[in-house]
C-alpha positions as CSV (number, residue, x, y, z in Angstrom):
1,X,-77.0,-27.9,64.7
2,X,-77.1,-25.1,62.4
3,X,-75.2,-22.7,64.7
4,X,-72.2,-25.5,65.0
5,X,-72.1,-25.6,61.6
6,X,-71.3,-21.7,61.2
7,X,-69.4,-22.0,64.0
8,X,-67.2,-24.1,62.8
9,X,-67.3,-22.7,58.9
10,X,-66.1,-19.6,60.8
11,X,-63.1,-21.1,63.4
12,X,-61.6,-23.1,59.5
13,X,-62.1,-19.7,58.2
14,X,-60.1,-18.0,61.0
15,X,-57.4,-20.3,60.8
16,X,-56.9,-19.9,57.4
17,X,-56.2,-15.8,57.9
18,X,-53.6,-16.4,60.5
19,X,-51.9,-19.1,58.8
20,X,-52.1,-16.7,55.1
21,X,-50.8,-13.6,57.9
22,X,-48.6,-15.5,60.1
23,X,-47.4,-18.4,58.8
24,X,-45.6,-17.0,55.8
25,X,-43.6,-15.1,57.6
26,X,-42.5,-18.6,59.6
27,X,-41.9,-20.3,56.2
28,X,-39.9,-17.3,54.6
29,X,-38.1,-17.0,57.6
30,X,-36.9,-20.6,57.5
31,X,-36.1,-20.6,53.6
32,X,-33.8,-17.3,54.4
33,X,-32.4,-19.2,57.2
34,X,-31.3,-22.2,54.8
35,X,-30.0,-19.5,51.9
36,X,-28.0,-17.8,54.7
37,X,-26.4,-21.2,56.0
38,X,-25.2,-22.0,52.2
39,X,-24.4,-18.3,51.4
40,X,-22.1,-18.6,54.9
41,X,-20.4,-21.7,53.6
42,X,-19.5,-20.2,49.9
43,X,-18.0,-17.4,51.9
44,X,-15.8,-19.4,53.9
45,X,-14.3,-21.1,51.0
46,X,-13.8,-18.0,49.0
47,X,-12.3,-16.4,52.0
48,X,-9.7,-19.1,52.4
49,X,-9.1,-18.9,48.8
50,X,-8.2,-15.3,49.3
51,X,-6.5,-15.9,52.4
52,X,-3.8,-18.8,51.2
53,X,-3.3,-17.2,47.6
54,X,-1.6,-14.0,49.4
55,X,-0.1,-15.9,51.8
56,X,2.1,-18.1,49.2
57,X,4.0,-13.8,48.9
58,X,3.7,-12.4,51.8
59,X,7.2,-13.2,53.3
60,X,8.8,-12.9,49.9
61,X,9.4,-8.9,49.4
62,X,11.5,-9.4,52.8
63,X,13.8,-12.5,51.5
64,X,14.2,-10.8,48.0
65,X,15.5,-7.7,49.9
66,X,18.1,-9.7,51.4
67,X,19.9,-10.5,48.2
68,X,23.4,-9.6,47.2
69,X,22.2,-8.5,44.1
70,X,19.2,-6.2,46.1
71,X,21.7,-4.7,47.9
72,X,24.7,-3.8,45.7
73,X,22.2,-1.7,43.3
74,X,20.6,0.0,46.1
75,X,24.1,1.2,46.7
76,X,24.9,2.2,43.4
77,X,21.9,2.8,41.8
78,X,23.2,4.6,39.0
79,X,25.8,1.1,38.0
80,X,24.1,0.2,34.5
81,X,25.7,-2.8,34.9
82,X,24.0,-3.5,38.4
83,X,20.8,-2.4,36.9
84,X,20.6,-4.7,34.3
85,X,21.8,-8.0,35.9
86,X,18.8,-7.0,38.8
87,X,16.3,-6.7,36.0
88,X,17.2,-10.0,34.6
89,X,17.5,-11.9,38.0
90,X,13.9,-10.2,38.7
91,X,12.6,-11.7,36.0
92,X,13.9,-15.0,36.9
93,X,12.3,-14.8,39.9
94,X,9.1,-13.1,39.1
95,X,8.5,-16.0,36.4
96,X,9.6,-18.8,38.7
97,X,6.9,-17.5,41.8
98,X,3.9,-16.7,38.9
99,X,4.0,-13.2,40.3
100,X,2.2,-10.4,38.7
101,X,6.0,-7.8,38.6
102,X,8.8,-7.2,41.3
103,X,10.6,-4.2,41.2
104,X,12.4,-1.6,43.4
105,X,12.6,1.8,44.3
106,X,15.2,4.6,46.0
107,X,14.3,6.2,49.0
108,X,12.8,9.3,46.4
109,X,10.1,6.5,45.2
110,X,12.0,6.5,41.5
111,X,12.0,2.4,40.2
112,X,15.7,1.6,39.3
113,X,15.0,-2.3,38.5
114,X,12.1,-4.2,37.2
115,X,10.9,-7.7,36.1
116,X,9.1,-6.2,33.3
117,X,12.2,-3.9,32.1
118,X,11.8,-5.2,28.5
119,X,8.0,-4.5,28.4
120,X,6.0,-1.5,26.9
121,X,4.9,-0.8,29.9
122,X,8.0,-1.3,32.0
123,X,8.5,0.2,35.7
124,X,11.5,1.5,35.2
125,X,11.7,5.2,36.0
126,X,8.8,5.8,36.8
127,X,8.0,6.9,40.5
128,X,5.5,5.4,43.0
129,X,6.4,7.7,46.0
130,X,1.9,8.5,46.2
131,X,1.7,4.3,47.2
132,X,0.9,3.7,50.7
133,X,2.8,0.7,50.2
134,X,6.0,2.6,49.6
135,X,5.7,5.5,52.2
136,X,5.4,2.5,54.5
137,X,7.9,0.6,53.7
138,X,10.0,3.5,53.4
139,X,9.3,4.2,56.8
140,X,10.5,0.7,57.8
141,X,7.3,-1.6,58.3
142,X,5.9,-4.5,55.8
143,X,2.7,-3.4,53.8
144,X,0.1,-4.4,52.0
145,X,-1.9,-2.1,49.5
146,X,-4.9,-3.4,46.8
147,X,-4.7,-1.2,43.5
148,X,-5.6,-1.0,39.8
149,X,-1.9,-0.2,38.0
150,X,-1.1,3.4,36.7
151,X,1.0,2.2,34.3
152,X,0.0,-1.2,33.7
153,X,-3.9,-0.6,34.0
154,X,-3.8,-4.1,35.6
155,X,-5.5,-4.8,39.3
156,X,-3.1,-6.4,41.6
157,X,-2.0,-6.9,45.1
158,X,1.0,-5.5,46.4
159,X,3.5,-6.5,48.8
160,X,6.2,-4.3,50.0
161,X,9.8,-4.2,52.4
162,X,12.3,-2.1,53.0
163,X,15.3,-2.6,51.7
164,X,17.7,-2.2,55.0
165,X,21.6,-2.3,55.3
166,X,23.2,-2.0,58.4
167,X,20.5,-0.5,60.3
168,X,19.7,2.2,57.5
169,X,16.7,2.0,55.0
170,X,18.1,2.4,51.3
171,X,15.2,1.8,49.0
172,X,11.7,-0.8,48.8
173,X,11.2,-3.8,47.1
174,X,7.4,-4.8,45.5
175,X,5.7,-7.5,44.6
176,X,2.6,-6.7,42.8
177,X,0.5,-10.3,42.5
178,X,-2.4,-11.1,40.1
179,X,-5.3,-12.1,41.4
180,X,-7.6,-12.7,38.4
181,X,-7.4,-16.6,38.3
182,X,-9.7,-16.5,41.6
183,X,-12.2,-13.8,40.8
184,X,-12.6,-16.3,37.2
185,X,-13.7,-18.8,39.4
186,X,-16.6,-16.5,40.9
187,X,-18.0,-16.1,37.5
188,X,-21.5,-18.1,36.6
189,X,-21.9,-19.3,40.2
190,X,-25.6,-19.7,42.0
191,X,-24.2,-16.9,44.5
192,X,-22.8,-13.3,43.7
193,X,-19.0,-12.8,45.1
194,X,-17.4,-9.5,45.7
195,X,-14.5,-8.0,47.6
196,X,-14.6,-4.0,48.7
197,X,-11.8,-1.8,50.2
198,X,-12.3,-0.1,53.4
199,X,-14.0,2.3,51.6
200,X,-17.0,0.0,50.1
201,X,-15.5,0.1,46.7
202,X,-16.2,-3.5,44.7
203,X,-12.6,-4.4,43.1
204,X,-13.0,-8.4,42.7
205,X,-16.5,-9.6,41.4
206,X,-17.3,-12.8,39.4
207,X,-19.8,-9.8,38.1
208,X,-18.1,-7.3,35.9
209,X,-20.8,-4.6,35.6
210,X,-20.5,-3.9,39.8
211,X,-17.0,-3.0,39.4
212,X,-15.8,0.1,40.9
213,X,-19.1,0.3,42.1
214,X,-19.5,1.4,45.9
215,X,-21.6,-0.4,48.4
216,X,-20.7,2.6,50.6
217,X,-22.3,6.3,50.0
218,X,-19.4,7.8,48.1
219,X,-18.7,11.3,50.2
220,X,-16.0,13.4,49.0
221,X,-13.9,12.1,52.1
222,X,-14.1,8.6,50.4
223,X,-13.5,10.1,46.9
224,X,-10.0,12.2,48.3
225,X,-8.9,9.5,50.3
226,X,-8.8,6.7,47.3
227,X,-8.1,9.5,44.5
228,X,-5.1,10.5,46.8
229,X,-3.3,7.0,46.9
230,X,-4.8,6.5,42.9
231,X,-5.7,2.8,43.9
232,X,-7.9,3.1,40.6
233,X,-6.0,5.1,38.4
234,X,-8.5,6.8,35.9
235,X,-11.4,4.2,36.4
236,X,-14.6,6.2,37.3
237,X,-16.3,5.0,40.4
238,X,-19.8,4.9,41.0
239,X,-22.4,4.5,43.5
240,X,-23.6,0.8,43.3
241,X,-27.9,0.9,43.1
242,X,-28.8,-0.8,45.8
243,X,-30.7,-0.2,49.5
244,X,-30.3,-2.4,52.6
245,X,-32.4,-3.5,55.3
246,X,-32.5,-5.8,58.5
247,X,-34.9,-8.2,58.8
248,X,-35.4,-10.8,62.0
249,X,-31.4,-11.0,61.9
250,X,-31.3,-11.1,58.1
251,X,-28.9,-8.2,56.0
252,X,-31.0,-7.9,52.7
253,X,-29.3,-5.6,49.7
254,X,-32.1,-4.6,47.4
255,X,-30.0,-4.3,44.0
256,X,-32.0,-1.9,41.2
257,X,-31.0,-2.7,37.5
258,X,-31.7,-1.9,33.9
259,X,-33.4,-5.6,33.9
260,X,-35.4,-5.2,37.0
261,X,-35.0,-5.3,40.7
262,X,-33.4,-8.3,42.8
263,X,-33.4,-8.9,46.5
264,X,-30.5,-10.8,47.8
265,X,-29.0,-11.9,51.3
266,X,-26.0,-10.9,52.5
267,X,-23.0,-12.8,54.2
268,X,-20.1,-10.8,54.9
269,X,-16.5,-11.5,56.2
270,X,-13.9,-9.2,56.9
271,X,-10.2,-10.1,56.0
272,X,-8.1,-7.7,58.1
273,X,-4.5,-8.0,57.4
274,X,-5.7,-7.4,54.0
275,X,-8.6,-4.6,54.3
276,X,-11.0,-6.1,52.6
277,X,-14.6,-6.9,53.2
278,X,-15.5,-10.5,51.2
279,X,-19.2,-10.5,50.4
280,X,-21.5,-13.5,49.6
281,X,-24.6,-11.9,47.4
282,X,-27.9,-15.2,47.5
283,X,-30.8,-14.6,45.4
284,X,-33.9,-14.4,47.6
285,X,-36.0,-15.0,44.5
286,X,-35.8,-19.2,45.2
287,X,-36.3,-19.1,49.0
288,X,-39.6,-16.6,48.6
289,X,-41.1,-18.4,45.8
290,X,-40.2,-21.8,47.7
291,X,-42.1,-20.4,50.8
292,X,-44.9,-19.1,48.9
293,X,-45.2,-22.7,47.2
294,X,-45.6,-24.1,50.9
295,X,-47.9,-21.4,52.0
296,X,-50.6,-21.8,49.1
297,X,-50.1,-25.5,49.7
298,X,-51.0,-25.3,53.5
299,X,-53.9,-22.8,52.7
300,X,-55.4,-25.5,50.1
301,X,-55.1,-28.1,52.3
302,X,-56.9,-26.1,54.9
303,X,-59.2,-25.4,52.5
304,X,-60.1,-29.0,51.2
305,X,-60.1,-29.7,55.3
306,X,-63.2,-27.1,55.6
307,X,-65.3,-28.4,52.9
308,X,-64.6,-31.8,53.8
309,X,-65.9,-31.2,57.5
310,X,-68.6,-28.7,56.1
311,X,-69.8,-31.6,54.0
312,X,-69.7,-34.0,56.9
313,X,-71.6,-31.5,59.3
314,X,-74.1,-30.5,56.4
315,X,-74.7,-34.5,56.1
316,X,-75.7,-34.7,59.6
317,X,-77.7,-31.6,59.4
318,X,-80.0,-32.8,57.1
319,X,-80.1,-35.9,58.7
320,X,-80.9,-34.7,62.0
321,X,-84.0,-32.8,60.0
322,X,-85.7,-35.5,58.7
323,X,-85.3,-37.7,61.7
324,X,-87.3,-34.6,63.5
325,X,-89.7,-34.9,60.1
326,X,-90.6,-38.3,60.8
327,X,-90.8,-38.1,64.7
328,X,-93.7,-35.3,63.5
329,X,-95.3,-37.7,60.8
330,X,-98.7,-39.6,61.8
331,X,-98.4,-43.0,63.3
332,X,-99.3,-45.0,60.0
333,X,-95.7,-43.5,59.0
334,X,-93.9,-45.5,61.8
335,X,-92.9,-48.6,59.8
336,X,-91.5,-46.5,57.0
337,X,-89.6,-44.7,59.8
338,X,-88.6,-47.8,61.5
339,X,-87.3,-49.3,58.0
340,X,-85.9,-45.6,57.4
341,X,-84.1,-45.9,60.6
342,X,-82.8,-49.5,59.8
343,X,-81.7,-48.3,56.1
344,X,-79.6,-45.6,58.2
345,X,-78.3,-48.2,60.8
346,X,-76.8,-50.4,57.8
347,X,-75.4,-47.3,55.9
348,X,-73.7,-46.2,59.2
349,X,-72.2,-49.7,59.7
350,X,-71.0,-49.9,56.2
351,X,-69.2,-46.1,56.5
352,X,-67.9,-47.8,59.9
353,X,-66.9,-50.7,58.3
354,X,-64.9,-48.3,55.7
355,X,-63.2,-46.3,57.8
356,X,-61.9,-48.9,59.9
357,X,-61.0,-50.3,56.7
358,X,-59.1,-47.4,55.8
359,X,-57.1,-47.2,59.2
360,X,-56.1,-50.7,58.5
361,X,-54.7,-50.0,55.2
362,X,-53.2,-46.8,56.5
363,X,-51.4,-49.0,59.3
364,X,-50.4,-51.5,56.5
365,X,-49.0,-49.1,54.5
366,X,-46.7,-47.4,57.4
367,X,-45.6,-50.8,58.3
368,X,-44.7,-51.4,54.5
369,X,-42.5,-48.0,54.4
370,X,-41.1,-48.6,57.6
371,X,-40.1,-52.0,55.8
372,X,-38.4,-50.2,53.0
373,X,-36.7,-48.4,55.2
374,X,-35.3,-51.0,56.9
375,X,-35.1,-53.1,54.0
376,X,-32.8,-50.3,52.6
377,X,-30.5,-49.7,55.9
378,X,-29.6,-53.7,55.6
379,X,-29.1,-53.9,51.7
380,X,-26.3,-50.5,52.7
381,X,-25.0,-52.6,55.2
382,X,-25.0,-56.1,53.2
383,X,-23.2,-53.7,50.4
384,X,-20.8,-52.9,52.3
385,X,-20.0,-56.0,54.2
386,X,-20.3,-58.6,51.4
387,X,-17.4,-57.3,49.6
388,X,-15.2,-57.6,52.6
389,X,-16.5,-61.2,53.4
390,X,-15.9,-62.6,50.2
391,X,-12.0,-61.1,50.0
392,X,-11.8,-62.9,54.2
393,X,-13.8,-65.8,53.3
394,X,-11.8,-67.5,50.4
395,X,-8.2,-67.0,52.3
396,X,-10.2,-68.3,55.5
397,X,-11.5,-71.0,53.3
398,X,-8.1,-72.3,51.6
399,X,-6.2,-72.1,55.1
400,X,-8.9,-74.8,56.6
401,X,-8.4,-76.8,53.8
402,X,-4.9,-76.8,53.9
403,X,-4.9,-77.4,57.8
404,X,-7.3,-80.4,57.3
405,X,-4.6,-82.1,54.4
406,X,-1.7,-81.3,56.8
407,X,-2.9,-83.2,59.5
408,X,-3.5,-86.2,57.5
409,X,0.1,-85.4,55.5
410,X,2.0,-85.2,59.2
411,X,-0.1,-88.9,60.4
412,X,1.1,-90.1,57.0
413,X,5.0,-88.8,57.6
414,X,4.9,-86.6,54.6
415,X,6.4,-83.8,56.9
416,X,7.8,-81.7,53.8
417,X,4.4,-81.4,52.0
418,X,2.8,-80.7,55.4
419,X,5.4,-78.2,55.6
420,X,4.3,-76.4,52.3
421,X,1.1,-76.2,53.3
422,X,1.5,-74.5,56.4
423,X,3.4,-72.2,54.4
424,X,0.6,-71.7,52.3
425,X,-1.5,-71.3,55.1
426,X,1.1,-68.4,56.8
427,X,0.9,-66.5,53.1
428,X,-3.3,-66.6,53.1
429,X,-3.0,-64.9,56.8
430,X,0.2,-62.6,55.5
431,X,-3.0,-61.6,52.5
432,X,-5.7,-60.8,54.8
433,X,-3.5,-59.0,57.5
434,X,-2.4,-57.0,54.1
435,X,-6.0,-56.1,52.9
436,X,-6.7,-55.1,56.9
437,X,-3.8,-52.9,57.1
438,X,-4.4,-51.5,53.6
439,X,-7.9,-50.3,55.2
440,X,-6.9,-49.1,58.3
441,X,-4.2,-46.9,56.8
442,X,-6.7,-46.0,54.1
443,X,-9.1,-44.8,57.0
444,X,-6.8,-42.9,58.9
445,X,-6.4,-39.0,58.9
446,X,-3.2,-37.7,56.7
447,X,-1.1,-35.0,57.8
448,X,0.2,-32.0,55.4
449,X,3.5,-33.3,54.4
450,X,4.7,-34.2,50.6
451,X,7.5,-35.7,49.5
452,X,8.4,-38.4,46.7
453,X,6.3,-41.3,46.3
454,X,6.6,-44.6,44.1
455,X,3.3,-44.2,41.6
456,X,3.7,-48.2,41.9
457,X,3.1,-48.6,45.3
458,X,-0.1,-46.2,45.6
459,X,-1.7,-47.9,42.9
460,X,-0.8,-51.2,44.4
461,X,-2.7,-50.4,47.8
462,X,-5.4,-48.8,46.0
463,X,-6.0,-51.8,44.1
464,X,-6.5,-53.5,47.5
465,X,-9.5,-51.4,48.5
466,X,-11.3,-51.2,45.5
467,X,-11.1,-55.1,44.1
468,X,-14.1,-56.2,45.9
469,X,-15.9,-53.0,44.6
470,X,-14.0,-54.1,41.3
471,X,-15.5,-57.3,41.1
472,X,-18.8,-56.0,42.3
473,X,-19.5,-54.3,39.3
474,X,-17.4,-56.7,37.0
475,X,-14.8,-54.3,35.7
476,X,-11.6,-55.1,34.1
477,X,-8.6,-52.9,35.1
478,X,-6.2,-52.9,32.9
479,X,-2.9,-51.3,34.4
480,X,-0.2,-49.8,32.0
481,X,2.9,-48.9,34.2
482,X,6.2,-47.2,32.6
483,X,9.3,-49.4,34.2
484,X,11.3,-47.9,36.3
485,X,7.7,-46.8,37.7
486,X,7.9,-42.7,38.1
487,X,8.4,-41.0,41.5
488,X,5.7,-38.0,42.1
489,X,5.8,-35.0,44.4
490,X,2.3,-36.2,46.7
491,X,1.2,-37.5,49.8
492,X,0.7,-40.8,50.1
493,X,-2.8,-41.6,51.5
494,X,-4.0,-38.6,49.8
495,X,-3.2,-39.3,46.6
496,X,-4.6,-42.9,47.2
497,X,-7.9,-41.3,48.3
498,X,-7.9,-39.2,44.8
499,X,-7.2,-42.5,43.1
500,X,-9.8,-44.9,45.4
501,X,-12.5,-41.9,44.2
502,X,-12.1,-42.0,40.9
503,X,-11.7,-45.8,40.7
504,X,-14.5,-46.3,42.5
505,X,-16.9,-43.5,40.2
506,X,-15.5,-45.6,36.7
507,X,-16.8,-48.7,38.7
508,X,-19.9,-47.1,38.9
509,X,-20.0,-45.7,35.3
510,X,-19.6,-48.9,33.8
511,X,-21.3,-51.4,36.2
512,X,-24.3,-52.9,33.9
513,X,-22.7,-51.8,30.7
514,X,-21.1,-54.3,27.5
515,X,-17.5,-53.1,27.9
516,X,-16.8,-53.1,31.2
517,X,-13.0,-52.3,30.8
518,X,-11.2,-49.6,32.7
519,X,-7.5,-48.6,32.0
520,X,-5.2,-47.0,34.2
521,X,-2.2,-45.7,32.2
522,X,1.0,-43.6,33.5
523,X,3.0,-41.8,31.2
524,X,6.1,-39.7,31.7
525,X,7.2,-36.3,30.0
526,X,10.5,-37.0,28.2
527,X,11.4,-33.3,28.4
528,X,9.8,-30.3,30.5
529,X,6.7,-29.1,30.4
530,X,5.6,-25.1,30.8
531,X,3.0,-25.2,33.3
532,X,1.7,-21.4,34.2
533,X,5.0,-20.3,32.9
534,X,6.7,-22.1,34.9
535,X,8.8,-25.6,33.5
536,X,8.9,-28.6,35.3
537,X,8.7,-32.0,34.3
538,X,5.3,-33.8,35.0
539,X,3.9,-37.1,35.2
540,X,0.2,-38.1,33.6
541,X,-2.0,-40.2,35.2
542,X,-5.1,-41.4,32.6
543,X,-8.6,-43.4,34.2
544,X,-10.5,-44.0,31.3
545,X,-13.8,-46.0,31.8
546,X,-15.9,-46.9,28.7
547,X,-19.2,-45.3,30.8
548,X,-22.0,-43.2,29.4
549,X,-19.1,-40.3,29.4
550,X,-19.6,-36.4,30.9
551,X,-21.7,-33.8,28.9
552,X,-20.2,-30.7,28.9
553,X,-23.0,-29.4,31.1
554,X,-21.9,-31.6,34.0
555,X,-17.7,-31.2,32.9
556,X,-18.2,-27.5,34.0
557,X,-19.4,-28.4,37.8
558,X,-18.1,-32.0,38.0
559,X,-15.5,-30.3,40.4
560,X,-17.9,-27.8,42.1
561,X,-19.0,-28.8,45.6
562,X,-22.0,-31.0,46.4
563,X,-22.3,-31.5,42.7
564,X,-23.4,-35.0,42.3
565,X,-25.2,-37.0,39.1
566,X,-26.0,-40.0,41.7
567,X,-29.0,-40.6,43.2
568,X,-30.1,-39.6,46.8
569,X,-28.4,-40.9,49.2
570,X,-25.5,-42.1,46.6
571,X,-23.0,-39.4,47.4
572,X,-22.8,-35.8,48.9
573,X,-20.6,-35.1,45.8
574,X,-17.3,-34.0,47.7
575,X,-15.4,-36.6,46.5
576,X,-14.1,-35.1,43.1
577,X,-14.4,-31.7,45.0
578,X,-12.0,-33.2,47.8
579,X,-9.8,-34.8,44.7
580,X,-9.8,-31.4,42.8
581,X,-8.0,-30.0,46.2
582,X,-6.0,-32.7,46.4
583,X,-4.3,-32.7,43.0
584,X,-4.0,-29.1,43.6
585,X,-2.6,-28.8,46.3
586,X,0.5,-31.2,45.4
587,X,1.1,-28.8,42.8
588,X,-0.7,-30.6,39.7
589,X,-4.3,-30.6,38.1
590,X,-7.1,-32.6,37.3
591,X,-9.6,-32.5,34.8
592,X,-11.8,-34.5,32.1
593,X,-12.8,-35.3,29.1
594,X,-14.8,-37.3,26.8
595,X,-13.1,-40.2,25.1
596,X,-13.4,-39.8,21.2
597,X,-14.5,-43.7,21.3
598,X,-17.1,-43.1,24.4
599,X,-16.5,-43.5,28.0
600,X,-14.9,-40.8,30.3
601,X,-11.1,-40.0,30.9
602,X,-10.1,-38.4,34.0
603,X,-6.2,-36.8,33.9
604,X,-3.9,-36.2,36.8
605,X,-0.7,-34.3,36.1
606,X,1.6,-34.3,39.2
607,X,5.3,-33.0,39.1
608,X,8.2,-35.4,39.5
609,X,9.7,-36.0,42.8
610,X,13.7,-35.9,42.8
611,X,14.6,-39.7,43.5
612,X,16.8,-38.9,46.6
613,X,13.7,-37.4,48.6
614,X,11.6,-40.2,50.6
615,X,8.4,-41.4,50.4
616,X,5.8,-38.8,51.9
617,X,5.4,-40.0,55.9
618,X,1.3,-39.6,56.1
């Protein structure tokens, strides 16, 4: 009995040492595995960020070059008359396309005409001819070149054309575009962000102490090859301190600082057209200590699994010794044995009786979860469904009643009333056709097209789909519409799905509340707006709810994805994400703020649609 004992002392033992040697490495492994799947999808989006910010220029340089105006001062470059008129239409058009500059060049590389011509640091005269981006487009081809500004000392991306006239090259027009407003957004993120050149210098980073650094040994090839086109200027470049290493498929950058040393994984994409490699920097620090949580979790559980079987087996050890005591004792000893034996018999039937007792509970309380499970699933279900039944079930209820009184009007002769009500009956079908249709639209997938839409009409479909979600949570919407209602440049169903979201989250912030009231207000610039410096008329769309309101902890990543202040399984929190997007991409913004008098206000500014333009086909 003894030797079992230490047998099995030893095999809990043993299975603790693999699982402290082995199993870690299984946990860390799956922990790095999750960091890299959330580091890949942060990359993707900052990549297509990138990607669709340079595309918005990339066929400008070559329209621009086209122009009447382009190509009468390439003629005559020394006309001072030509000059200036170019410098003030480049303006024009460098204001009007929120570009960084736009300016052109002769053949030698000298700049004759420049948006910024009446700036301290204006372009004109000076000579670019050491820009890749010119000797290529001098040479007849489209470039592309990523550089910090010699005379402007500002980072930017430039695109370039040649300037051609009847077959024959004259001169290059630039567009130099800021990309600062992206790299901002990088900035106080869970994951580091940076951009390098093909030569492993960092020149976009949401951190600003790794810039110019190199993620690339810096050999004097690198250094002549970067100092020769000046992409810098004067900045000093430096080796960023950091090692790498591959592990089981993982890239992990080791990063050495005057506060310490930080281990991160690595997800990398590169953007070819532009040259640039977009890296994705996760802290291992939270997958490590997660998988070292788990691991000294499994090793006390194995550990509380040994001494509870040690106990069990040092129990029968002992009693397994004094049954061989008493087998030993003299034979006036056998009734205290026999009652010994009986004492054991009951004690053995009562731990029986417990354990049994404890796989019924255990049962019980399985069956009880899977309960609430269940129990959940239908209350999802009966959420969604009850709200739908009640908007079917009164229409379905009026038309029977009106069918039953026009039977009896039409035995009675009455043929005109009978006549109403069927009428009344065709309008409660006309309603629920109108709320299905409303849905199905709703449901279906958009396509990219904008156009002018009627601000009255979206917000009269959207109040179809969210009444019964509305009435739910007994909320008052109070509606406050200009007359004529305002014509917005949108998509339709899109901008109904940013105003279904945000309906639906102020039904949700006041549900259970004392002012249950939730306005909806649309206002109308009387004259233009500037907006990124360029004007445009806009329209303001206000939801203000009277709800607990957004801290300013939560207003800086209400719009960040998979932020959500809901409970599980209330929301992935896309939908203000997806909304954010949306505004955007019409051309507008959305943001919010707290109401002085409580509650939250969310703002939509969309630019006005020209009234001849049709409603947006999606």
């Amino acid at each position: 009995m003894r030797t079992r004992y230490l047998s099995a002392i030893a095999g809990f033992a043993a299975l603790a040492i693999l699982f402290a040697l082995f199993g870690g490495e299984v946990v860390v492994r799956r922990y790095l595995n999750e960091a890299q799947a959330q580091g890949g999808t942060t990359l993707r989006l900052a990549v297509a960020a990138l990607d669709g910010h340079l595309r918005r220029y990339e066929a400008l340089p070559a329209l621009i070059a086209d122009q009447p105006d382009i190509e009468a001062l390439i003629r005559a470059p020394g006309d001072a008359v030509r000059r200036h008129a170019t410098n003030l239409y480049l303006s024009q058009i460098n204001a009007l396309l929120k570009s960084s500059d736009i300016y052109m060049l002769t053949m030698d590389g000298e700049t004759i005409a420049a948006s910024n011509f009446d700036q301290p640091t204006s372009f004109v005269g000076q000579n670019f001819s050491y820009r890749p981006y010119f000797q290529e487009a001098a040479r007849g081809a489209q470039a592309r070149f990523y550089a910090l500004g010699t005379t402007s000392a500002k980072r930017g991306y430039y695109f370039s054309s040649p300037i051609e006239i009847g077959g024959e090259i004259l001169g290059v027009i630039v567009f130099k575009v800021d990309i600062d407003s992206i790299e901002s957004s990088w900035v106080g993120g869970d994951a580091r962000i940076f951009v390098s050149d093909p030569e492993g210098i960092i020149f976009m980073t949401g951190t600003p102490e790794w810039l110019y650094s190199a993620v690339l040994p810096l050999t004097p090839e690198r250094r002549s090859r970067t100092e020769a086109s000046r992409r810098y200027a004067d900045a000093v470049l430096t080796e960023l301190p950091m090692t790498e290493r591959q592990d089981d498929g993982h890239r992990l950058m080791t990063l050495t600082t005057d506060n310490g040393t930080r281990e991160y994984l690595v997800s990398a994409q590169e953007m070819p057209e532009a040259g640039w490699t977009v890296n994705v920097l996760t802290d291992t620090a939270s997958a490590r200590a997660q998988a070292q949580t788990v691991v000294v979790a499994g090793l006390l559980l194995l550990c509380m699994t040994g001494l509870g079987f040690a106990f069990v087996m040092q129990r029968r050890a002992r009693l397994a010794e004094r049954l061989q005591m008493q087998e030993q004792a003299h034979n006036e000893l056998e009734r205290r044995v026999e009652e010994r034996t009986a004492d054991l018999a009951r004690v053995n039937s009562r731990i029986e009786d417990e354990i049994a007792e404890r796989r019924q509970t255990e049962q019980q309380l399985r069956q009880t979860q899977s309960d609430l499970i269940q129990a959940g699933k239908l209350a999802g279900l009966g959420q969604m469904s009850a709200a739908l039944s009640h908007e079917f079930n009164q229409p379905l209820a009026a038309a029977k009643t009106y069918t039953d009184s026009a039977a009896v009007l039409i035995e009675r002769g009455r043929l005109e009333e009978a006549s109403d009500n069927i009428r009344r009956i065709s309008a409660l079908i006309d309603r629920m056709a109108s709320i299905s249709r409303h849905l199905r639209n709703f449901a279906r997938k958009p396509n990219e097209k904008l156009g002018a839409v009627a601000l009255d009409e979206v917000i009269r479909e959207t109040l179809e789909i969210v009444a019964a979600r509305l009435k739910a949570a007994q909320a008052e919407l109070t509606i406050e519409l200009p007359s004529p209602p305002p014509m917005v440049q949108a998509g339709f169903v899109r901008l109904q799905q940013v105003l279904v979201n945000i309906l639906t989250n102020a039904a949700d912030a006041v549900e259970g509340r004392d002012n249950r009231t939730i306005t909806l207000s649309v206002e109308q610039a009387t004259g233009p707006h500037v907006v990124g410096g360029l004007a445009a008329e806009r329209v303001t769309i206000s939801i203000r709810d009277h709800g607990p309101g957004v801290g300013s902890a939560i207003r800086e990543r209400i719009f960040d994805p998979f932020f959500t202040t809901k409970g599980i399984g209330k929301g992935l929190g896309l939908g203000l994400s997806i909304s954010y997007n949306i505004v955007k991409d019409f051309g507008g913004s959305l943001s919010v703020e707290d109401h002085p008098y409580g509650g939250a206000i969310f703002i939509i500014e969309l630019p006005v649609a020209e009234q001849t333009m049709g409603q947006a086909a999606e």
